[in-house]
SEPA-861071 format. One record per residue: residue in three letters; x, y, z of N, C-alpha, C, CB in turn; residue number from 1. Coordinates in pm, whole numbers, plus 32768, in hexadecimal, padded with zeros to 4 digits. Atoms other than C-alpha are relative to their C-alpha. Glycine has a CB too. Example, Ala and Ser with C-alpha at 12.3 -4.5 7.8 and 13.67 -1.06 7.14 Angstrom:
# residues 2
[pt 'ala',[8059,7F89,8000],[84CE,7E3E,830C],[805A,8078,8000],[7F9D,8003,807D],1]
[pt 'ser',[7FAE,7F89,7FFA],[8557,7F96,82CA],[7FB3,806D,8049],[8029,802E,7F72],2]
END
This chain:
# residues 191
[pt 'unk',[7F88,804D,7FE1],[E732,721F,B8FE],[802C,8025,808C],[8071,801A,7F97],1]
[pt 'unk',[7FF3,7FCC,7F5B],[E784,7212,BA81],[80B5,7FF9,800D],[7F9B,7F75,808D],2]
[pt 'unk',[7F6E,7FE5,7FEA],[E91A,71F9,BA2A],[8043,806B,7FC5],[8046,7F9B,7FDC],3]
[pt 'unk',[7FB1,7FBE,8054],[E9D8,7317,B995],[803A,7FD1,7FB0],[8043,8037,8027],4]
[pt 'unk',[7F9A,802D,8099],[EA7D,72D0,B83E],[8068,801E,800E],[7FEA,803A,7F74],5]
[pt 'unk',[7F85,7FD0,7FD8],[EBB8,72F6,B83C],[802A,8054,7F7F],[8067,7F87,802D],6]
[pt 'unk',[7FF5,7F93,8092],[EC3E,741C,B746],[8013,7FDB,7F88],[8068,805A,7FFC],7]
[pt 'unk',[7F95,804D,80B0],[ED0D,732D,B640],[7F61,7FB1,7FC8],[80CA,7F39,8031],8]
[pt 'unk',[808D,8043,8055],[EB96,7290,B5E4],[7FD5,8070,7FDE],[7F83,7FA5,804F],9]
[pt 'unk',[8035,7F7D,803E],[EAEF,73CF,B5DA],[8018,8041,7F8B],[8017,8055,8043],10]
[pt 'unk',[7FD4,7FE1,8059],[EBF3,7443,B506],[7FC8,7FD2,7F73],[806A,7FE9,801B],11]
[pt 'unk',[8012,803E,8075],[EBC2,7335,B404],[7F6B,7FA5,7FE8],[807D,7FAB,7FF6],12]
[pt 'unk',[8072,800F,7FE4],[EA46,7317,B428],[7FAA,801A,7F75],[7FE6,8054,8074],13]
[pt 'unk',[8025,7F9B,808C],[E9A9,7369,B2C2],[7F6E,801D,803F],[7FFE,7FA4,7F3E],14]
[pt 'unk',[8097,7FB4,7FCD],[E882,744D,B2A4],[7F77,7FAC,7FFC],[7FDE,8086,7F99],15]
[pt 'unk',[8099,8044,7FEE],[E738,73CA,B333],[800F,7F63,8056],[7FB1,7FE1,7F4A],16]
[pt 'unk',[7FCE,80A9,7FCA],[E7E9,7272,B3B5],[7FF5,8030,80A5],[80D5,7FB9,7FC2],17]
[pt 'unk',[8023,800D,7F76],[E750,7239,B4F6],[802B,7F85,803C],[7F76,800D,8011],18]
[pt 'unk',[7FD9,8049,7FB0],[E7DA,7173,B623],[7FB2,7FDF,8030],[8046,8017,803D],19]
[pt 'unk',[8059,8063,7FBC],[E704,7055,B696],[7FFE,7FDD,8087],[800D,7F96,7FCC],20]
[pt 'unk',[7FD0,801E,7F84],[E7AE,6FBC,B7A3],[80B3,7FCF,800B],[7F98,7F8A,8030],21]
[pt 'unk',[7FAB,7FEA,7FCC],[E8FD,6FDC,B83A],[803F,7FAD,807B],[7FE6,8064,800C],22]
[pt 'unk',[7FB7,8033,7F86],[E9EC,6F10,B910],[807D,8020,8011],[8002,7F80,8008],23]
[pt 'unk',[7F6E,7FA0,801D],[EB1E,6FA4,B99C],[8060,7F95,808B],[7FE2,80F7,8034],24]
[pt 'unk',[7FB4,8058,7F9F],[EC13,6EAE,BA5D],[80A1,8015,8032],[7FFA,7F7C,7FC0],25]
[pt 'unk',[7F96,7FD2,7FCB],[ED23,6F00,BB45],[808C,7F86,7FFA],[7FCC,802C,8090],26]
[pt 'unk',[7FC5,8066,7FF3],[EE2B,6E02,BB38],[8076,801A,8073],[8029,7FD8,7F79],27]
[pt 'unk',[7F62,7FE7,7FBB],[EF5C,6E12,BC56],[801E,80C0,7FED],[8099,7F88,7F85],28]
[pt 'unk',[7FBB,7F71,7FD7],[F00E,6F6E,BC48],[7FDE,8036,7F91],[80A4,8011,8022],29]
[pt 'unk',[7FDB,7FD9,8076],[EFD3,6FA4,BAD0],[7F77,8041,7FE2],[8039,7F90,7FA1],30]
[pt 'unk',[8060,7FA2,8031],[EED7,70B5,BA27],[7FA0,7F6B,7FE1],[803A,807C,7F6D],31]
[pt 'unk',[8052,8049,8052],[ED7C,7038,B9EB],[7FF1,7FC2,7F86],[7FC3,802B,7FFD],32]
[pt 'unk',[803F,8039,807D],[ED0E,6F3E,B8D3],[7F7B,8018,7FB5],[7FF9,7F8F,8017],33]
[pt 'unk',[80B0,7FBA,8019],[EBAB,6F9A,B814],[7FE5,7F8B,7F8D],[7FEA,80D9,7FAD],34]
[pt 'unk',[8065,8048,8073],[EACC,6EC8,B73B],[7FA7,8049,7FFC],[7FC4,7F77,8010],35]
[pt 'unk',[804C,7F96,8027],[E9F1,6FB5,B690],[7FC4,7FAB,7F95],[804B,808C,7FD9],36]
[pt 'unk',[8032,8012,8045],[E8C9,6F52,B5EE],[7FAC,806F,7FB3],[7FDD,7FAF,802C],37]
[pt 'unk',[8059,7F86,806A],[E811,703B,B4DD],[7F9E,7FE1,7FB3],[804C,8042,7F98],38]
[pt 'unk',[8067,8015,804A],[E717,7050,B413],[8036,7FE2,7F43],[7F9E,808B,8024],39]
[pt 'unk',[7F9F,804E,80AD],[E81C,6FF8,B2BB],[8082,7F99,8028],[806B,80A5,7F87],40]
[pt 'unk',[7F98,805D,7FDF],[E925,6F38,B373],[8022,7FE1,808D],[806F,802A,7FC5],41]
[pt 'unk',[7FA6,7FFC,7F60],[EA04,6EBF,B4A6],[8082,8020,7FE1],[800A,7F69,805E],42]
[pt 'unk',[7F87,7FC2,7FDB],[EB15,6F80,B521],[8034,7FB0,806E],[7FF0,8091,8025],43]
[pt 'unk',[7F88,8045,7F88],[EC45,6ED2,B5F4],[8032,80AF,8035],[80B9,7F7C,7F98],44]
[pt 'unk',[7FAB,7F81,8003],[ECF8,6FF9,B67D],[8058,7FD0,808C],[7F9B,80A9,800A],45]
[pt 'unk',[7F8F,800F,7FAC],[EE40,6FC7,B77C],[8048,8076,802E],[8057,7FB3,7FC2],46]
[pt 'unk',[7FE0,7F90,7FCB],[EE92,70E9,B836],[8098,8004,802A],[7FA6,8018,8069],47]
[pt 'unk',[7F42,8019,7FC4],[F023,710D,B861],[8033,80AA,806B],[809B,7FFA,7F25],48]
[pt 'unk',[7FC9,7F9B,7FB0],[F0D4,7220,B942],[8014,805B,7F91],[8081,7FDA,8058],49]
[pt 'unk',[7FA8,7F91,8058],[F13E,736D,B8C8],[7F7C,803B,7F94],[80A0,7FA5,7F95],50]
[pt 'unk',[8070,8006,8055],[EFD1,7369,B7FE],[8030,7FA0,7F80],[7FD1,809C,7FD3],51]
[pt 'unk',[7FF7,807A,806F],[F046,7276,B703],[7F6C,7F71,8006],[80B7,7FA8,802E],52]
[pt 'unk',[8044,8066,800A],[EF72,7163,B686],[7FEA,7FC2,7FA0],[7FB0,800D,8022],53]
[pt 'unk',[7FD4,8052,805B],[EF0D,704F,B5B1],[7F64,7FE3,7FFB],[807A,7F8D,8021],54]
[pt 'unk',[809C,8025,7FB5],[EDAB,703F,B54F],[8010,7FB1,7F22],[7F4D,80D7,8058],55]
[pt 'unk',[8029,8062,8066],[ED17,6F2F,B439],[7F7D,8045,7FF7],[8000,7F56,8028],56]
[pt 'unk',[80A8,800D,7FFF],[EBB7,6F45,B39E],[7FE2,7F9B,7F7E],[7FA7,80AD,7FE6],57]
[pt 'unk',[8055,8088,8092],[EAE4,6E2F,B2C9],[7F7D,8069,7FCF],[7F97,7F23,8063],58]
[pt 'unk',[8082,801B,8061],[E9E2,6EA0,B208],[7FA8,7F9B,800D],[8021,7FEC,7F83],59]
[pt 'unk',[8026,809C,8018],[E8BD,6DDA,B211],[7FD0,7FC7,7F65],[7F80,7FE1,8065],60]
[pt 'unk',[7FEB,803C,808B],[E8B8,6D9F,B08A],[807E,7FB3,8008],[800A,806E,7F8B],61]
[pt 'unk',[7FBD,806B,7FFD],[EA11,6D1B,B0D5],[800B,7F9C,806B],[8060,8022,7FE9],62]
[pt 'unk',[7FCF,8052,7F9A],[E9D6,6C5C,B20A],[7FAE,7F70,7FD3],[7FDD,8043,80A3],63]
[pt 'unk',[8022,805F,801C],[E9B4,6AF2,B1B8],[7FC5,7FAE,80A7],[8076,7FCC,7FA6],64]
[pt 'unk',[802F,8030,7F98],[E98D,6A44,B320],[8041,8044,8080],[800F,7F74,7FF6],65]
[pt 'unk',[7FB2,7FB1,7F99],[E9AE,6A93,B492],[7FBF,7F7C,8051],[7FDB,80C0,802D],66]
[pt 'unk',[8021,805F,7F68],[E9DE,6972,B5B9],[8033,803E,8079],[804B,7F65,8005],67]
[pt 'unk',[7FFB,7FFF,7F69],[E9AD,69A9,B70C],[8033,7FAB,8075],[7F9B,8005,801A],68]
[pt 'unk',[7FE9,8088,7F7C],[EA33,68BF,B815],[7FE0,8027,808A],[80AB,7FC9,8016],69]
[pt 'unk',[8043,7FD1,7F4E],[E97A,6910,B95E],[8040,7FA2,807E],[7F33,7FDA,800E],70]
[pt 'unk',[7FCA,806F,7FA9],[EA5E,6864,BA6E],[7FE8,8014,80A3],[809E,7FF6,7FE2],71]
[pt 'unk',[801D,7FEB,7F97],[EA50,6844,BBCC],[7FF8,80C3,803E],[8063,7F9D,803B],72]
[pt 'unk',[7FC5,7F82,7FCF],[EB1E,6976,BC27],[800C,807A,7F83],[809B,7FD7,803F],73]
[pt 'unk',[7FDE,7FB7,804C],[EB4A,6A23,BAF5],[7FA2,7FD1,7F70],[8098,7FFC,8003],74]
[pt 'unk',[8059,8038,806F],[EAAC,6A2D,B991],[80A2,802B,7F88],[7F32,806F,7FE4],75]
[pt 'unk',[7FB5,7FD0,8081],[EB9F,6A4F,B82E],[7F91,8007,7F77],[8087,7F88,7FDE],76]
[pt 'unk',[803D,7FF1,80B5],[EB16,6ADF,B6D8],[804E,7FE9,7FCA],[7FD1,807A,7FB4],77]
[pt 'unk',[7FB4,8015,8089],[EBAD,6A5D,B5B1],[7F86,8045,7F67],[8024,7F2A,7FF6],78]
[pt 'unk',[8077,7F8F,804B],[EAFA,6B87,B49E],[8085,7FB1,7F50],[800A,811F,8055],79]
[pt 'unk',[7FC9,8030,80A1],[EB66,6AEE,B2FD],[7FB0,8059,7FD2],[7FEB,7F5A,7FB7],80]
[pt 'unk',[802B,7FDB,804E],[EB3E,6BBD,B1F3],[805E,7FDD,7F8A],[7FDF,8070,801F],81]
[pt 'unk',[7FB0,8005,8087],[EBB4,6BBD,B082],[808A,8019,7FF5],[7FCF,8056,7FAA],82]
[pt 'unk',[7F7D,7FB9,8000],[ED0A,6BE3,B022],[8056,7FE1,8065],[7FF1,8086,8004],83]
[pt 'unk',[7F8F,8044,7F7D],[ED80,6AED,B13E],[801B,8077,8063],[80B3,7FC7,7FBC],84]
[pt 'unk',[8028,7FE0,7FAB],[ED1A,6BED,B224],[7FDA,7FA6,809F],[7FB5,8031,7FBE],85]
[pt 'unk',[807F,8025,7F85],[ECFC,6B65,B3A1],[8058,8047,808B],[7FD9,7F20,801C],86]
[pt 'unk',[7FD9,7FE4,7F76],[ECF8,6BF5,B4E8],[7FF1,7FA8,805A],[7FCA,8060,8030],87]
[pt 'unk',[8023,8025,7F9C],[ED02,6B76,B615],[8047,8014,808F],[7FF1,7F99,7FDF],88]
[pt 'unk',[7FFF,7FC2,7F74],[ECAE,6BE8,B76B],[7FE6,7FA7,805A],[7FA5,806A,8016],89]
[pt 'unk',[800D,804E,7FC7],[ECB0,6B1C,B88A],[7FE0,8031,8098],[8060,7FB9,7FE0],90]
[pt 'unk',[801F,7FB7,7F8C],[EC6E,6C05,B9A8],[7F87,802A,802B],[8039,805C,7FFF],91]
[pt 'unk',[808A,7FD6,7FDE],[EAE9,6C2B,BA0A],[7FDD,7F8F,802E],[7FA3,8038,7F98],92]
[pt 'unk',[8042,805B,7F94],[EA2F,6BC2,BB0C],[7F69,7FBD,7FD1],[7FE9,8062,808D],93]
[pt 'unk',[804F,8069,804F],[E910,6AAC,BA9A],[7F9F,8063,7FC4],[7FB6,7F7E,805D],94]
[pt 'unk',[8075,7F99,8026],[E7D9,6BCE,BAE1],[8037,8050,7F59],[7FF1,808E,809C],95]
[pt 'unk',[7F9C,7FBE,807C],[E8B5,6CAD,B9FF],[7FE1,7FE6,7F81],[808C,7FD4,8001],96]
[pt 'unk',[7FCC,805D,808A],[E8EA,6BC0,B8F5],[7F68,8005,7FD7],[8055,7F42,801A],97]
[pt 'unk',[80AE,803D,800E],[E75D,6B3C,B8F3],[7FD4,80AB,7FBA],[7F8E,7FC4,80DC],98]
[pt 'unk',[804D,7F7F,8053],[E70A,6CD1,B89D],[8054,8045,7FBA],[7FB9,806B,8054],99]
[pt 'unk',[7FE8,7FC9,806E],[E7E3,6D13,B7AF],[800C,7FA6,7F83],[8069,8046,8015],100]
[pt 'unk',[8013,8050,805E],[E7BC,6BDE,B6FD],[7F5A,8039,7FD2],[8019,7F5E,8036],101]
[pt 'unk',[80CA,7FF0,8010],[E61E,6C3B,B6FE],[8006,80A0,7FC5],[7F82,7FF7,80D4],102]
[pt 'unk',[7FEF,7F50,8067],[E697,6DB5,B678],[801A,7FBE,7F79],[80AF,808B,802E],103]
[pt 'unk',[7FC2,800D,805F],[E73E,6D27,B577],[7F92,7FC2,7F8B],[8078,7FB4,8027],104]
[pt 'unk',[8071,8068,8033],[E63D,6C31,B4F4],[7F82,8038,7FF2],[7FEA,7F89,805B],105]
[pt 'unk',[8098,7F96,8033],[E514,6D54,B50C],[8065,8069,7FAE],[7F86,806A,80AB],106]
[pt 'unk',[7FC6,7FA5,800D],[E632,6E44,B47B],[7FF9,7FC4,7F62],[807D,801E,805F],107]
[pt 'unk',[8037,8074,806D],[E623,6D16,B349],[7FA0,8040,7FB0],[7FB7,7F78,8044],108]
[pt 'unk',[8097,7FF9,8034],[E4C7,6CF0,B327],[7FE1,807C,7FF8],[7F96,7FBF,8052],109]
[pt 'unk',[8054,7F90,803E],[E465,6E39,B311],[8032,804A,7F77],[7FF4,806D,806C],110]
[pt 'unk',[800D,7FDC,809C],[E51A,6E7B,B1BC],[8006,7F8B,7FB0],[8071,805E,7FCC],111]
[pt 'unk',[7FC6,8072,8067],[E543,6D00,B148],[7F46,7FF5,7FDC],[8073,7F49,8058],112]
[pt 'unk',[8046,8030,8035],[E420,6C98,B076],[7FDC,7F6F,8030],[8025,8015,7F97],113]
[pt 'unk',[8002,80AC,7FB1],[E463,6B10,B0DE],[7FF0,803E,8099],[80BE,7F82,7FEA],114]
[pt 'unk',[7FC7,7FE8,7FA0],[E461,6B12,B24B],[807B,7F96,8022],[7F9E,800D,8058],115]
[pt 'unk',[7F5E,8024,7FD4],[E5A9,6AC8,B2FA],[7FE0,7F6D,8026],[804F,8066,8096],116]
[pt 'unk',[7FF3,806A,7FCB],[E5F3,6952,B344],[803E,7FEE,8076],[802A,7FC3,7FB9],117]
[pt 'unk',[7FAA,802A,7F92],[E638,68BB,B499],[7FFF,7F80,8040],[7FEF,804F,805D],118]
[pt 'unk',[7FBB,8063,7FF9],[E6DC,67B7,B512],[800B,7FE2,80B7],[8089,8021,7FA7],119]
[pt 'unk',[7FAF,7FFE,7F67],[E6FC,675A,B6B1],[7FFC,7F72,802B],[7FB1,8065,8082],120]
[pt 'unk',[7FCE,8085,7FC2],[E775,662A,B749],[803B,8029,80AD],[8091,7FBB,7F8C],121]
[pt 'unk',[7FD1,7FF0,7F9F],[E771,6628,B8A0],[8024,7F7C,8073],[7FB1,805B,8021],122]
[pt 'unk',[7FA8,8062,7FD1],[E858,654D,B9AF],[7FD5,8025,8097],[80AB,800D,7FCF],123]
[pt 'unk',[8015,8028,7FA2],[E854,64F7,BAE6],[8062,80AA,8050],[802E,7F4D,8009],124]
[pt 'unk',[7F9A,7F5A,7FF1],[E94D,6658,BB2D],[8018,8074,7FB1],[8082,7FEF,8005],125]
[pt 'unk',[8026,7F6F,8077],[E91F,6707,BA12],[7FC6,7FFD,7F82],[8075,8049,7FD0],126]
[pt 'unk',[8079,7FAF,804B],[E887,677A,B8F2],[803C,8049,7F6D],[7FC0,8089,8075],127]
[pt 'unk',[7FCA,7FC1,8067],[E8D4,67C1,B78E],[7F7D,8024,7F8E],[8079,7F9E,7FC8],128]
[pt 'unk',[805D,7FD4,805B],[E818,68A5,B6A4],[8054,8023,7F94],[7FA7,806E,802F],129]
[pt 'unk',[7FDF,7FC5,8093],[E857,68D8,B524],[7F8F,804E,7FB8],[8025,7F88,7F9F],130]
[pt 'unk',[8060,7FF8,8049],[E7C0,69C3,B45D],[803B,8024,7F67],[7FA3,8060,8042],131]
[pt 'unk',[7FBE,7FED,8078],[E7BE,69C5,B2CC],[7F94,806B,7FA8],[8020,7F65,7FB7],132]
[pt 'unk',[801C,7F94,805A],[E77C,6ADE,B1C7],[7F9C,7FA1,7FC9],[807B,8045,7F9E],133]
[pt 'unk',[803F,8053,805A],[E687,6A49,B0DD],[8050,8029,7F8A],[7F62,8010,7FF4],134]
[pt 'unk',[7FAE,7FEB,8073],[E729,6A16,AF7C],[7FDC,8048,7FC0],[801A,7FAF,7FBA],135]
[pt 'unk',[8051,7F8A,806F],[E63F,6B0D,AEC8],[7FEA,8086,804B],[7F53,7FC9,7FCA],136]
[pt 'unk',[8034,7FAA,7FC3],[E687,6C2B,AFAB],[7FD1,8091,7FC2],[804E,8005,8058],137]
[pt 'unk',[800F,7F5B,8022],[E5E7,6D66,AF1F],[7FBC,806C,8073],[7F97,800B,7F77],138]
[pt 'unk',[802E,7FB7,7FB9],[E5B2,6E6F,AFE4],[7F88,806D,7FF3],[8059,8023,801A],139]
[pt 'unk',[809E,7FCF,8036],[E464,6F3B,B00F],[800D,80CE,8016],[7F57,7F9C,8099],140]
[pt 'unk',[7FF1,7F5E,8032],[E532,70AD,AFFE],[7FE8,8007,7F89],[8085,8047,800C],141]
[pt 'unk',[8008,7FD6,8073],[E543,70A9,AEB2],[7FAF,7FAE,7FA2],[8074,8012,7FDA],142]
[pt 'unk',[8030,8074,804D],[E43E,6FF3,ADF1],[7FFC,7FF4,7F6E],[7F8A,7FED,8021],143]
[pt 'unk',[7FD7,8031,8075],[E475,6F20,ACE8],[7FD3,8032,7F93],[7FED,7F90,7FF9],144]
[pt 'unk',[7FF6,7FB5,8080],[E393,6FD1,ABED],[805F,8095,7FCF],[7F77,801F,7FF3],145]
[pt 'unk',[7FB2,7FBD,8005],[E460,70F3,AC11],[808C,8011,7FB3],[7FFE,7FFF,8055],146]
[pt 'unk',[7F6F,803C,805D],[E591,7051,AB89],[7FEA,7FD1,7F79],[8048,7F79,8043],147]
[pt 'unk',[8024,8013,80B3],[E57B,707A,AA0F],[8064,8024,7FE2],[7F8E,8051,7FA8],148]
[pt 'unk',[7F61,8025,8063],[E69E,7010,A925],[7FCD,8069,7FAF],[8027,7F4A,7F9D],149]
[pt 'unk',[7FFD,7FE5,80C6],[E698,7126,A7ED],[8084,8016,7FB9],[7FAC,809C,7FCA],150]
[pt 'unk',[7F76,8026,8052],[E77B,70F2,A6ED],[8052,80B4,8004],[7FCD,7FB4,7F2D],151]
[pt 'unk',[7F8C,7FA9,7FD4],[E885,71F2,A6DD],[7FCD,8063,7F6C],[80C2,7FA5,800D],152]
[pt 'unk',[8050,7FB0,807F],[E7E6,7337,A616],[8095,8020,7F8D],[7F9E,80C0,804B],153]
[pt 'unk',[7FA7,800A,804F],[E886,7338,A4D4],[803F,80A6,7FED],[7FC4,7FB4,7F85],154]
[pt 'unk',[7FE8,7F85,8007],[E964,7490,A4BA],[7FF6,8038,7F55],[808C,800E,8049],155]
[pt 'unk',[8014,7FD1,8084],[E909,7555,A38E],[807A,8067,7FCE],[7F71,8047,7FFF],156]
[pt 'unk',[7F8E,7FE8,8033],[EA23,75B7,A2B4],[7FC7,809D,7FCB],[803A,7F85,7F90],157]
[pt 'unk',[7FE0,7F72,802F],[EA5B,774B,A260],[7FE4,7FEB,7F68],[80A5,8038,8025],158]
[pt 'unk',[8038,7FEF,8076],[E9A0,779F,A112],[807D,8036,7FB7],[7F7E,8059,8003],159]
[pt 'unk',[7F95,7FFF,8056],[EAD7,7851,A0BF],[806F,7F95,7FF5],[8036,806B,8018],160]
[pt 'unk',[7FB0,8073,7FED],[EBC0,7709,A0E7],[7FB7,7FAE,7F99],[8006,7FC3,8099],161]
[pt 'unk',[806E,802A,8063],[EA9C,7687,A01A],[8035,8019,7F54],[7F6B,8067,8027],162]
[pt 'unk',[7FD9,7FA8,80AB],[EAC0,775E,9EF8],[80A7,7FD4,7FC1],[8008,80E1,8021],163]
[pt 'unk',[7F56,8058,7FFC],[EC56,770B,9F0F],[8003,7F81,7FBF],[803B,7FD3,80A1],164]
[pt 'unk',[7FF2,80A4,7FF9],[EC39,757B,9EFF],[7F8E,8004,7F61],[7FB0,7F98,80C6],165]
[pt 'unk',[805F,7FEA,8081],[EB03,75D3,9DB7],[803E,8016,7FA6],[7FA2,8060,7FFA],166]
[pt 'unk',[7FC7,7FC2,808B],[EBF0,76AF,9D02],[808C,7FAD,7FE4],[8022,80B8,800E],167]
[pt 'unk',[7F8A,806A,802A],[ED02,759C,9D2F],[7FE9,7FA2,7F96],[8023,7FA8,806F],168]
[pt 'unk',[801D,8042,803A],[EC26,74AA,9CC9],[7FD2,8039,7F7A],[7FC2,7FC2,8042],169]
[pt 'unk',[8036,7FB5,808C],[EBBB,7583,9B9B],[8093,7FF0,7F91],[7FD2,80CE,8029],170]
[pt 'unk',[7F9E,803B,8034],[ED34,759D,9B31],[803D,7FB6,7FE7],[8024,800B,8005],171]
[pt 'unk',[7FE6,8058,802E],[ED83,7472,9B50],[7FB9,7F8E,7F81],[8012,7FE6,8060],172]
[pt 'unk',[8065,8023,806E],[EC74,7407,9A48],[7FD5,7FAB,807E],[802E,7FB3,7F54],173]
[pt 'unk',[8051,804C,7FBA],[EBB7,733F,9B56],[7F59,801D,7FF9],[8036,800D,8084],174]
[pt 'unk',[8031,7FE7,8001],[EA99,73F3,9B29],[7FCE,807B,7F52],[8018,7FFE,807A],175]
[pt 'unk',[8003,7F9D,8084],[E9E9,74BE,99BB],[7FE5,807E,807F],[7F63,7FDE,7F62],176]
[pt 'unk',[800B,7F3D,7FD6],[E9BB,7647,99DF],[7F69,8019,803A],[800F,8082,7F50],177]
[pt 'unk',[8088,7FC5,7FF1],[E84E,7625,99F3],[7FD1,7FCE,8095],[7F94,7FCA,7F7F],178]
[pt 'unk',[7FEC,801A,7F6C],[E88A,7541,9B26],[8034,807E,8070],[806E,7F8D,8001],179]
[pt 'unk',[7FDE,7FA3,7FA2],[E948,7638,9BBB],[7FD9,80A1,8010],[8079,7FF7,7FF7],180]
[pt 'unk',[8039,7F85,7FF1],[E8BE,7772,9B65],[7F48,7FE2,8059],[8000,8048,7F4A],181]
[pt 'unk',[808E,8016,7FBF],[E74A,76CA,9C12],[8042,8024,8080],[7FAB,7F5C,7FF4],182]
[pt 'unk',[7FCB,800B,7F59],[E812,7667,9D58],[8028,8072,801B],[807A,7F9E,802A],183]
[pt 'unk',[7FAC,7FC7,7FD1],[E8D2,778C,9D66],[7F7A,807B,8038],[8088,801E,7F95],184]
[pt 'unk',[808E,7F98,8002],[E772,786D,9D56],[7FB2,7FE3,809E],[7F7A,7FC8,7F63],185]
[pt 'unk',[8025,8021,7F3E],[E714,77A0,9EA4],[803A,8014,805D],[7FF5,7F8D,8034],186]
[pt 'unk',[7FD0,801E,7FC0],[E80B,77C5,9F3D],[804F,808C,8039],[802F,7F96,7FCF],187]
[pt 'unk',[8073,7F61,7FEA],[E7F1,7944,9F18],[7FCE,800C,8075],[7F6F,800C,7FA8],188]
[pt 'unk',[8098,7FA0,7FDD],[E6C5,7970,9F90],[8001,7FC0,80A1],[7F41,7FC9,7F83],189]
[pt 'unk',[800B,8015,7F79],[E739,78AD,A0F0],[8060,805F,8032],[8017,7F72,802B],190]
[pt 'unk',[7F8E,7F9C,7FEA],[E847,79DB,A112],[7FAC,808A,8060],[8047,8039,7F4D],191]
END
């Protein structure tokens, strides 16, 4: 990575999550902006005075779509995910935009099973790219045989609690003597 991270990502970086590619945009007088791409999601992050800040991240299990608008002077991301999730950044310069749209879309494909869908329509001034999740996204960390439903192990009830609920049922006539003197001999011998 040829930019320094800035600490508030680092911070909240989980273990092994590697940074792809990085854009960090100055706007007027105000702390840098960052679009952080990873190898499990994109990070927004907004740098405020004083170290304060304001940072977003999608998942890409929850990121549903991401458009690009490549314009003369400037490019805007609009990033959707689930949960009426959307960002949008409007500050990067076209190059910019073009390689972190192409992170994002190998950042995709390399755990989506489908590959990523895309979408570009281009104009006489600019340039719009969409790209979409495929609807069956499974990812290729954890594979699917791996994921086995078992039913919920049944807890085995205390032999003496046993014996209790036997000799109830014994007094209450629910059961003859010869019933309960068998069971009670098993139930013994698990003591």
């Amino acid at each position: 990575m040829e930019k320094e991270l800035p600490k508030a990502v680092l911070r909240h970086l989980e273990h092994g999550e590697e940074v792809l590619f990085s854009i960090r945009k100055k706007i007027s007088l105000e702390k840098p902006k960052w679009l952080l791409v990873t190898d499990r999601r994109i990070i927004y992050l907004d740098e405020k005075i004083l170290g304060r800040y304001e940072m977003k991240a999608i998942p890409y299990q929850k990121l549903e779509q991401i458009t690009v608008k490549l314009g003369v002077m400037s490019s805007e991301f609009i990033i959707q995910g689930e949960e009426n999730i959307t960002l949008r950044l409007g500050w990067m310069n076209k190059e910019e935009a073009r390689k972190a749209i192409n992170a994002i879309k190998d950042a995709l494909n390399a755990i989506a099973v489908e590959p990523v869908s895309i979408d570009v329509k281009k104009g006489l001034t600019s340039e719009t790219w969409t790209l979409k999740k495929p609807k069956e996204f499974i990812t290729r960390t954890v594979p699917a045989e791996a994921i086995v439903q078992h039913p919920p192990a049944k807890k085995e009830e205390d032999p003496l609690e046993k014996l209790k609920k036997l000799k109830e049922l014994y007094d209450m006539g629910v059961i003859t003597q010869e019933e309960y003197e068998e069971k009670r001999k098993k139930l013994l011998e698990q003591i």
